[in-house]
N, C-alpha and C positions, 0 to 999 in steps of 0.2 A: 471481429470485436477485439481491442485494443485491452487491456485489466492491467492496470498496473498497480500493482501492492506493496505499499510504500509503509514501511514500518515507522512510528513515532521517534523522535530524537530523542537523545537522553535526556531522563528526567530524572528528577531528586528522587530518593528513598522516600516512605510517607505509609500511613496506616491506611487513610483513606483514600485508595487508589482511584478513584474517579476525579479528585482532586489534587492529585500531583504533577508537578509546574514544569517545562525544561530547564535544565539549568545554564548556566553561560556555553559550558561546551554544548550542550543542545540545541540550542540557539543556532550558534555555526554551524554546528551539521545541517538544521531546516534549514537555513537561508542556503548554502551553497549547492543541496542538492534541489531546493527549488528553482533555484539562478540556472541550475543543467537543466531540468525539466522543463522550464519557460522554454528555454530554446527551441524546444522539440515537439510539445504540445501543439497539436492543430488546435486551431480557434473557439474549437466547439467541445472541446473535452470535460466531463462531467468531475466532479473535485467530492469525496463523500469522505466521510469521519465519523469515528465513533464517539460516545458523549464525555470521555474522556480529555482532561483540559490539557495534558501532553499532545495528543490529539489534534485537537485542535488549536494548538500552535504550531504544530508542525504544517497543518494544511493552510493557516492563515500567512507563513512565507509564501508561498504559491498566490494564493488568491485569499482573498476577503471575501468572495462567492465560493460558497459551500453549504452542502446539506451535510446535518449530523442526523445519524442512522442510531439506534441504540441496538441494532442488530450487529450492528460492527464493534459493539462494547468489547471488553478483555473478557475473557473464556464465551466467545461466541464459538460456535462451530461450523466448520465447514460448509456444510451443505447452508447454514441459514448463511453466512455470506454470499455464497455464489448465488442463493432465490434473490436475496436484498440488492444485487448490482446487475441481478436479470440475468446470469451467463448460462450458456450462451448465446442464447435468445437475441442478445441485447445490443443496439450497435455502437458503432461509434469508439471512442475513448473513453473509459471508463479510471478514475484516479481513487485511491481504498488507501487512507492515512487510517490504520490498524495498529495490533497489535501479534505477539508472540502470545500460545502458541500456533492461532489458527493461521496466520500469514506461511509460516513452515508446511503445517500439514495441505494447506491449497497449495503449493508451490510441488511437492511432493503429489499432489495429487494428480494434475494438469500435466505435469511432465511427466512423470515416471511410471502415473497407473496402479501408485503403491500408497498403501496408508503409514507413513512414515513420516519419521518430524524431525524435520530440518532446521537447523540454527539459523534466524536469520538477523544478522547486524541490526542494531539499532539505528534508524536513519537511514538504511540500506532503501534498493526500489528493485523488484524485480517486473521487469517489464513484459507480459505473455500476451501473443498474438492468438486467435482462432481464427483457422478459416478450414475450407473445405476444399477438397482439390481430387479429382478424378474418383468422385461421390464417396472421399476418404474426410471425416474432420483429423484436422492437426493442428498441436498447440505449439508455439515454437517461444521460444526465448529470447525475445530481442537483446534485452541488456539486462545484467545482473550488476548493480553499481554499491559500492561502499562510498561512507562519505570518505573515508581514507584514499579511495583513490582518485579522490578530487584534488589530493593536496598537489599544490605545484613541484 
């Protein structure tokens, strides 16, 4: 299984946090690191989002086909993301437009084994593979991308 956790773009300040917009720089960051993710995504990759409207602009660059999870809301936890995207259970491609801080603490958890909380860029993707190899599971790190380093 494929889980790739992709952090919301920047979004404006706002009280009511389920309702705050990307702003222009957010915008650029969705569209460019969805433009890298198109390239790469097999056909069949699943796109999921939390009810937040950050959120959901950042996974509406990617696709217009998306399921919003309220499991994947801001201060969801750990364990309820990975039940809600089935890991590792689950096959295929799996794509989690999220937020900070549970995208750090999953990333931290998968790699390192450790309950730690890792900063993760806004608009950033870190891309984790599962598989099983000589009846050992391992999580590997495919790509860890900023939109910064998209700039030419």
């Amino acid at each position: 299984m494929d889980l790739i956790l992709w952090r919301h773009a920047e979004a404006e300040d706002g009280i009511e946090d389920l309702d705050r917009a990307l702003t222009r720089h957010g915008q650029r960051q969705a569209s460019r690191m969805a433009s890298w993710l198109r390239d790469r995504l097999p056909d069949d990759y699943v796109l999921l989002a939390s009810e937040a409207k950050r959120s959901k602009q950042t996974a509406e660059y990617l696709s217009k086909s998306y399921v919003v999870l309220p499991e994947l809301n801001p201060g969801a936890g750990a364990e309820d993301v990975l039940s809600a995207v089935n890991w590792p259970e689950g096959g295929g491609t799996v794509v989690v437009v999220g937020h900070q801080p549970y995208i750090g603490w999953l990333t931290a958890q998968l790699l390192a084994e450790q309950q730690q909380m890792w900063s993760v860029k806004k608009g950033s993707v870190w891309w984790l593979n599962r598989r099983e190899r000589h009846g050992i599971e391992q999580v590997r790190l495919k790509v860890m991308l900023t939109p910064g380093m998209l700039d030419p």
